[in-house]
LOSE-956321 format. One record per residue (C-alpha): residue number from 0; residue in three letters; x, y, z. Coordinates in steps of 0.1 Angstrom, whole numbers, plus 5000, padded with zeros to 4 digits. Each point is the difference from the previous one (the first is absolute). Example, Ala and Ser with C-alpha at 12.3 -4.5 7.8 and 13.67 -1.06 7.14 Angstrom:
// residues 2
{0,'ALA',{5123,4955,5078}}
{1,'SER',{5014,5034,4993}}
//
This chain:
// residues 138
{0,'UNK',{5208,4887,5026}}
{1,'UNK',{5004,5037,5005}}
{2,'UNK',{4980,5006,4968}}
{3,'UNK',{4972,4976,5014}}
{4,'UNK',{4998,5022,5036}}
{5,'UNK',{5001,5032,4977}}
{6,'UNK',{4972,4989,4981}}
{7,'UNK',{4978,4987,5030}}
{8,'UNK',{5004,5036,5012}}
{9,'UNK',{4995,5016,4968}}
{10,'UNK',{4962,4980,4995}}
{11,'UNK',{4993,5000,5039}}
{12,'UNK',{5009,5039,4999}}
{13,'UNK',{4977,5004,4968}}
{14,'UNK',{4972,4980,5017}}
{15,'UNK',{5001,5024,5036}}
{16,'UNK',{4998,5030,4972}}
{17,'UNK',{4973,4988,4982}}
{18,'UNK',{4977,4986,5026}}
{19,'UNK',{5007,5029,5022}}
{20,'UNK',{4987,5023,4971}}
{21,'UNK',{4968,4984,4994}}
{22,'UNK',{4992,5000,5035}}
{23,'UNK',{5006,5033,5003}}
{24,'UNK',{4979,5011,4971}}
{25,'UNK',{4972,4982,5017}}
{26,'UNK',{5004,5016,5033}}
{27,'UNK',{5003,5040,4983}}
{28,'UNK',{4972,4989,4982}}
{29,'UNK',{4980,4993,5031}}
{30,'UNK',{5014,5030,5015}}
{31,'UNK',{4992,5023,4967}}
{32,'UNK',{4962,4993,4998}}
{33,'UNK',{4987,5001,4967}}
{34,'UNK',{5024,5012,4972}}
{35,'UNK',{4981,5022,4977}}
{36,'UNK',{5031,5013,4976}}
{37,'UNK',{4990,5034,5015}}
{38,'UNK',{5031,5020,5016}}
{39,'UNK',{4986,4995,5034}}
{40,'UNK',{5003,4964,4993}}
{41,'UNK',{5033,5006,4991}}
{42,'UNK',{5014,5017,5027}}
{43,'UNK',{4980,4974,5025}}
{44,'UNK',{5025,4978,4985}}
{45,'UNK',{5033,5015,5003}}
{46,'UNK',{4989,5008,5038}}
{47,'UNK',{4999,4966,5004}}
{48,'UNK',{5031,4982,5019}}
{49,'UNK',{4993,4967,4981}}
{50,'UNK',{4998,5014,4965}}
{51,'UNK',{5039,5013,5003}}
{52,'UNK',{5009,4966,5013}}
{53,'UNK',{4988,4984,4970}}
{54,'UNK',{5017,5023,4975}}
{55,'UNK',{5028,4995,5023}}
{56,'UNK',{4995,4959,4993}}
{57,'UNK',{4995,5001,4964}}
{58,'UNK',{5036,5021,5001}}
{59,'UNK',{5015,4971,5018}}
{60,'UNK',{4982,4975,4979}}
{61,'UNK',{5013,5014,4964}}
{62,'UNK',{5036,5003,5019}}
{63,'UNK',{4996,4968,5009}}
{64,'UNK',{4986,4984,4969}}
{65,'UNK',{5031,5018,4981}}
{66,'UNK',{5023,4984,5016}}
{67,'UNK',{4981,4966,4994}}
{68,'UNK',{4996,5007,4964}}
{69,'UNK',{5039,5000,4997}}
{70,'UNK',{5010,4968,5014}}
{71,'UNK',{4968,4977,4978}}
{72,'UNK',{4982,4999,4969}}
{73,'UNK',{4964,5020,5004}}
{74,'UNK',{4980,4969,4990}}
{75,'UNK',{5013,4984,5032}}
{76,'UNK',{4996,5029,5024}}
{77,'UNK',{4967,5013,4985}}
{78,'UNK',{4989,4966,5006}}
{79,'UNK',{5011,5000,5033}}
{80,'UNK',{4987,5034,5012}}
{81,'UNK',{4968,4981,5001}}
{82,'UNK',{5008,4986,5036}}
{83,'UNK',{4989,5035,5010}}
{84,'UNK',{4965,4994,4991}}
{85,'UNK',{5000,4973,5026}}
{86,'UNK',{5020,5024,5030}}
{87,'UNK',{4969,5027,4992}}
{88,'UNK',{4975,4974,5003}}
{89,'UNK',{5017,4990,5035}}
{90,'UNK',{5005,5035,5012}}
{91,'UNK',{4965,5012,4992}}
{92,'UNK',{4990,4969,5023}}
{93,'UNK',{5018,5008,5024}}
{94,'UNK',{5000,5039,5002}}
{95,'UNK',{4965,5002,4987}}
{96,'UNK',{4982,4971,5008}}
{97,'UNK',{4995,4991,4970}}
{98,'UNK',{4984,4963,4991}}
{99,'UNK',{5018,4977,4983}}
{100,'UNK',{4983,4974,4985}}
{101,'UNK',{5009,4964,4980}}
{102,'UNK',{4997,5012,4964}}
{103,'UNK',{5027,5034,5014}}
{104,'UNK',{5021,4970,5022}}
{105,'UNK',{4999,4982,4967}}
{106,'UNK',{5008,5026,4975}}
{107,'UNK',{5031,5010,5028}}
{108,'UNK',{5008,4961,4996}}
{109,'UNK',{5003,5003,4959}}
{110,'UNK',{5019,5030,5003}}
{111,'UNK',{5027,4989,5024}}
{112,'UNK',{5003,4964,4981}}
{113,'UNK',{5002,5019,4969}}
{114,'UNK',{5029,5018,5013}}
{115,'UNK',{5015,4976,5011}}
{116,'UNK',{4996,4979,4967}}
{117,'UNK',{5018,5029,4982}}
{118,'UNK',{5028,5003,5026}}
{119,'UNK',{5008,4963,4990}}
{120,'UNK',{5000,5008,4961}}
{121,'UNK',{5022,5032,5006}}
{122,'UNK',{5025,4974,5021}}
{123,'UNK',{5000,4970,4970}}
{124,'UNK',{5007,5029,4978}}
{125,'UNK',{5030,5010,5021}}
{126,'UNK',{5011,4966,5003}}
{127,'UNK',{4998,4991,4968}}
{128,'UNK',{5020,5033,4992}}
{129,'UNK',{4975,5017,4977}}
{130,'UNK',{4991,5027,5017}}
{131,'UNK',{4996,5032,4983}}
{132,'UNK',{5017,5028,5017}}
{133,'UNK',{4985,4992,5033}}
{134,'UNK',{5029,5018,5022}}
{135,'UNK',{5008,5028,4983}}
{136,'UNK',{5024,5029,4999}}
{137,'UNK',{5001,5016,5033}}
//
């Protein structure tokens, strides 16, 4: 069971990271203006508060995904790493306003069922005792 808790920490951790970074791009690009690949531009960027907690997110996100990458096969958590698609779409209703409509509720839907489809393969294949190297060394 500790393995399960782990993991749950380990994807809810990588979700935070992830979610948190593309809201924050959003808001240092609202803050930024429009980015012209001049130096000004540049520095407008690093000046911005929300831009360093990005960076700082995608550093917690690759930690995070590191450590995810060790304990299952890439196919599985690749796969999985989708659910943050649905947690940006959420977020940028929420912090932005955004509008969610059926065919975004209903691609959310496909993705989360999707996941969850492949969750149940990964556990048959455990059961069944064919897994390939899904808890590795470490």
């Amino acid at each position: 069971m500790k393995d399960r808790q782990r993991a749950w920490v380990a994807w809810s951790a990588l979700l935070f990271f992830e979610t948190l970074c593309q809201v924050s791009l959003k808001l240092a690009g609202r803050s930024t203006g429009a980015f012209d690949f001049s130096a000004g531009a540049f520095l407008r960027a690093l000046e911005t508060p929300w831009l360093w907690v990005a960076i700082g997110c995608y550093v917690g996100a690759f930690l995070v995904w590191l450590t995810i990458l060790r304990r299952t096969t890439l196919s599985a958590a690749f796969a999985t790493s989708a659910i943050v698609f649905v947690a940006v779409m959420f977020a940028s209703w929420l912090v932005f306003r955004e509008h969610i409509g059926l065919v975004q509720a209903l691609g959310a839907t496909i993705i989360v069922v999707g996941i969850l489809l492949l969750g149940a393969d990964e556990e048959a294949s455990d059961a069944s005792g064919a897994s390939t190297g899904r808890h590795g060394s470490g």
